[in-house]
C-alpha positions in Angstrom: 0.0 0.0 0.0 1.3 3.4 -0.9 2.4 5.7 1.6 0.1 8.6 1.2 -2.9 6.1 2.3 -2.1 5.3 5.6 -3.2 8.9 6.7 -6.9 8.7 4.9 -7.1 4.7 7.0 -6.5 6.7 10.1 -8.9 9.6 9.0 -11.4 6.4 8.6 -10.7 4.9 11.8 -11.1 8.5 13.8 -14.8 8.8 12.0 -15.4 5.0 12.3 -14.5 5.1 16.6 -16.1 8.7 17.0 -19.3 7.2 15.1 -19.8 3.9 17.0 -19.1 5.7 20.4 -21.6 8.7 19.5 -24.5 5.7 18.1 -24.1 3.7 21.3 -24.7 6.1 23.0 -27.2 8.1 22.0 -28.9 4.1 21.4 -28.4 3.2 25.3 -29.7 6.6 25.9 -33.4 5.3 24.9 -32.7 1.9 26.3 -31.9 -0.4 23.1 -30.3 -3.7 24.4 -26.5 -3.8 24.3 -26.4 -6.4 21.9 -29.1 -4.4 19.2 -27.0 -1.4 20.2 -23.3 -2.7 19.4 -24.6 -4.5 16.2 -26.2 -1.4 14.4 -23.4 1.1 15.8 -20.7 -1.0 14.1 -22.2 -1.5 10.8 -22.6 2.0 10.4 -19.5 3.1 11.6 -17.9 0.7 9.5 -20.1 2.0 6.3 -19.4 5.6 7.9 -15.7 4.6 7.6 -15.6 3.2 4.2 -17.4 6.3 2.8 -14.9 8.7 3.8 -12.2 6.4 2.7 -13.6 6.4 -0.7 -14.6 9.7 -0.7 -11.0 10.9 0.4 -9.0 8.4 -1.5 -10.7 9.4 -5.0 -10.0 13.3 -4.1 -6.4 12.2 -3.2 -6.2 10.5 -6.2 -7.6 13.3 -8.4 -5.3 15.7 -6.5 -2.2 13.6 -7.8 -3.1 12.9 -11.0 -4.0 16.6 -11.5 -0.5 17.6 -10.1 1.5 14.8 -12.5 0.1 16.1 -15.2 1.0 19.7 -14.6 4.8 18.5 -13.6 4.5 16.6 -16.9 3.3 19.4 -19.1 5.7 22.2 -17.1 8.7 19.4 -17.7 7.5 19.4 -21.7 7.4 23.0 -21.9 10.8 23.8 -20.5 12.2 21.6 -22.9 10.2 23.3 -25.7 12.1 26.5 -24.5 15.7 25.1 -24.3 15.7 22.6 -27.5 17.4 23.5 -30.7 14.7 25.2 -33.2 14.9 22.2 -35.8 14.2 19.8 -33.5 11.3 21.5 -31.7 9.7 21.7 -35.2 10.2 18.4 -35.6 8.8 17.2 -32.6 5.4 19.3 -33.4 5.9 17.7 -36.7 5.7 14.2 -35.9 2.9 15.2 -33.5 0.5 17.1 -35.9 1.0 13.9 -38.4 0.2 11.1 -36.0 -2.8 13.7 -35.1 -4.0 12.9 -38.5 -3.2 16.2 -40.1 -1.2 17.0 -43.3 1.6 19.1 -41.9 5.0 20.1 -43.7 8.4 22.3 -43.0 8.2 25.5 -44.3 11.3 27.5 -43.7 10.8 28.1 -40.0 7.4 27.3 -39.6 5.0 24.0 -40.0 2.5 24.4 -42.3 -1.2 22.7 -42.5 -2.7 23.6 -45.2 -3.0 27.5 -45.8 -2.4 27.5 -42.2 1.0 28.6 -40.9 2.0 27.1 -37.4 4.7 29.1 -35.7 6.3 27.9 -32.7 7.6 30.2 -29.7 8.3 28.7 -26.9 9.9 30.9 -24.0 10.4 30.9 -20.3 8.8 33.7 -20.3 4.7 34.6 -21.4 4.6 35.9 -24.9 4.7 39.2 -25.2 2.6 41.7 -27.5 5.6 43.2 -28.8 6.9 39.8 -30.4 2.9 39.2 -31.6 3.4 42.9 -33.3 6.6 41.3 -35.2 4.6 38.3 -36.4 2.0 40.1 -37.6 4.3 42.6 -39.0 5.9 40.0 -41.3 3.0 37.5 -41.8 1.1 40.4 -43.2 -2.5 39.0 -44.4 -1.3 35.6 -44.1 -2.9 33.4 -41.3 -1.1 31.7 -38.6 -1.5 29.7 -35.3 0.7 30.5 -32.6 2.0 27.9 -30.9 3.7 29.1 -27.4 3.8 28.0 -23.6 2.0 31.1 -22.3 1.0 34.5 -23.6 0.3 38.0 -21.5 -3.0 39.4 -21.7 -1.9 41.9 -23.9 -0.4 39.6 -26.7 -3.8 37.6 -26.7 -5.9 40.5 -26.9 -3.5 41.7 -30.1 -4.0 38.1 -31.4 -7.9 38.3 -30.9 -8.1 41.8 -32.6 -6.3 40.1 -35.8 -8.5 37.3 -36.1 -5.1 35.1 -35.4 -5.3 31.4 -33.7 -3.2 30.4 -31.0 -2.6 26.9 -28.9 -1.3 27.8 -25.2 1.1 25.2 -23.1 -2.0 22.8 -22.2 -3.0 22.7 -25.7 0.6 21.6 -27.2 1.1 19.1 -23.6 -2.4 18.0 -25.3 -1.8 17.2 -28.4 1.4 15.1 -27.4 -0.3 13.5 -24.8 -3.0 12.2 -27.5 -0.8 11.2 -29.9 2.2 9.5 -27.7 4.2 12.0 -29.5 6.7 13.6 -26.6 10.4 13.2 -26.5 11.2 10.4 -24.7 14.7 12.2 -23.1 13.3 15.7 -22.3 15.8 18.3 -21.7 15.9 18.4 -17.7 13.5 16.2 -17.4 14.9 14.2 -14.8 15.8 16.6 -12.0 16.2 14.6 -8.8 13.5 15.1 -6.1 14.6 15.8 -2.3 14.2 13.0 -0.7 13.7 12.5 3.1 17.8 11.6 2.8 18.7 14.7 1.5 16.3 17.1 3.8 18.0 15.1 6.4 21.4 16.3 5.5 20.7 19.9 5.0 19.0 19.5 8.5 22.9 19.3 9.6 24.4 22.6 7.9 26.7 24.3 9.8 24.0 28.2 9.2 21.2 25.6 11.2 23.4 26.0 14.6 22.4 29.3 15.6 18.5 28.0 15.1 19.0 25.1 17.0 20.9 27.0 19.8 18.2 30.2 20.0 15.6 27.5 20.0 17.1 25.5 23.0 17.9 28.6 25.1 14.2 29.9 24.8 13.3 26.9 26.1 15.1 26.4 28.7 14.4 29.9 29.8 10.7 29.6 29.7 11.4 26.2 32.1 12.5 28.4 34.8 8.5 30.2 34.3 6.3 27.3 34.5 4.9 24.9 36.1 5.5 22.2 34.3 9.4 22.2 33.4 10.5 19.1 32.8 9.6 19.3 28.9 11.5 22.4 28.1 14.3 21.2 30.4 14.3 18.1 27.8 13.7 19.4 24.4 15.9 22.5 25.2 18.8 20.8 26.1 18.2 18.2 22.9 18.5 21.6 20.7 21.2 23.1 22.3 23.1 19.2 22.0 22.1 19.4 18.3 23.6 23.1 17.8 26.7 21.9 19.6 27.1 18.9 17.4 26.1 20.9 14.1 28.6 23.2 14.2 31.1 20.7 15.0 30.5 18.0 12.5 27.6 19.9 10.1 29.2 20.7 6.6 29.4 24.2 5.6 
């Protein structure tokens, strides 16, 4: 079982207990025998439990699915940005023909029919100055845009001009329908932190002055409570951990 359940069984089992306690209950409080009583409170606590299971499982699962596909789409747009023009053109190209469409190289552009399809992929949104220079030496001739994002003032100048464009979902669309992205994408495989690595930037040498102004509050708000004995503990844990971070941490 994957890791991110365990939380959502434990959300089930709170609202399963808190159910069957709250039906007994309020079912000895009209004077049901215990056995009528202990029967009906755990089949409803168990349906109880199994509905908010599924209920939070599916939204987890539409959650991460919803965020994979926007790591996937971001991941296909950077490398639309940092990939040589050729090959970027022949990526859409080999897209737009297993979509079914008659496409061919034309100079620096893709062409489908009349139908110009210029690609411009940046890092940053489109602006309406570079949508000014396309239309500047386009002329009369249509053409589709074909960019990650554009500023509200680009799209409005394409609007005006009766000019098409496809936006970064649109593009991560089309590959995604016709199994048509590069299989090695251009930073495509930038390593996650892992629990490991948070673990070791835990013991940086700059995380010693933290640890120490953390311990010393505590052990100064020991000497006002009534109750010391915790931030006795955990202060002098922090002020251990500062000790041992500056000597051994790495820089």
């Amino acid at each position: 079982m994957k890791r991110f359940d365990f939380p959502l069984i434990s959300d089930a089992l709170f609202y399963s207990v808190a159910s069957w306690f709250f039906l007994v209950g309020i079912m000895r409080y009209y004077r049901l025998p215990g056995a009528i009583c202990f029967t009906i409170a755990t089949l409803i606590s168990l349906a109880i439990g199994t509905g908010v299971f599924l209920i939070a499982y599916t939204k987890r699962r539409r959650i991460l699915t919803s965020k994979k596909e926007r790591e996937e789409k971001n991941a296909l747009m950077l490398h639309l940005a940092l990939e040589k023009g050729e090959r970027v053109r022949a990526a859409l190209l080999a897209a737009y023909t297993a979509d079914g469409k008659e496409v061919h190289l034309e100079g620096d552009a893709l062409r489908v029919d009349d139908d110009a399809l210029i690609p411009l992929f940046t890092m940053q949104p489109v602006s309406a100055d570079a949508v000014a220079m396309l239309l500047r030496e386009y002329g009369e001739s249509p053409f589709t845009l074909l960019c990650n994002e554009l500023t509200p003032e680009a799209e409005t100048l394409l609007n005006t001009f009766g000019r098409k464009y496809e936006k970064g979902a649109d593009v991560y669309a089309l590959f995604q329908r016709t199994g048509a992205t590069p299989e090695h994408l251009i930073c495509g495989e930038i390593p996650r932190r892992t629990a490991r690595m948070k673990l070791v930037r835990t013991f940086s040498k700059k995380n010693a002055r933290p640890f120490f102004v953390s311990g010393l509050l505590l052990l100064i708000m020991s000497l006002f409570t009534f109750f010391p004995t915790y931030y006795l503990v955990t202060g002098s844990i922090l002020l251990g951990c500062a000790v041992f971070v500056r000597a051994f941490g790495y820089a």
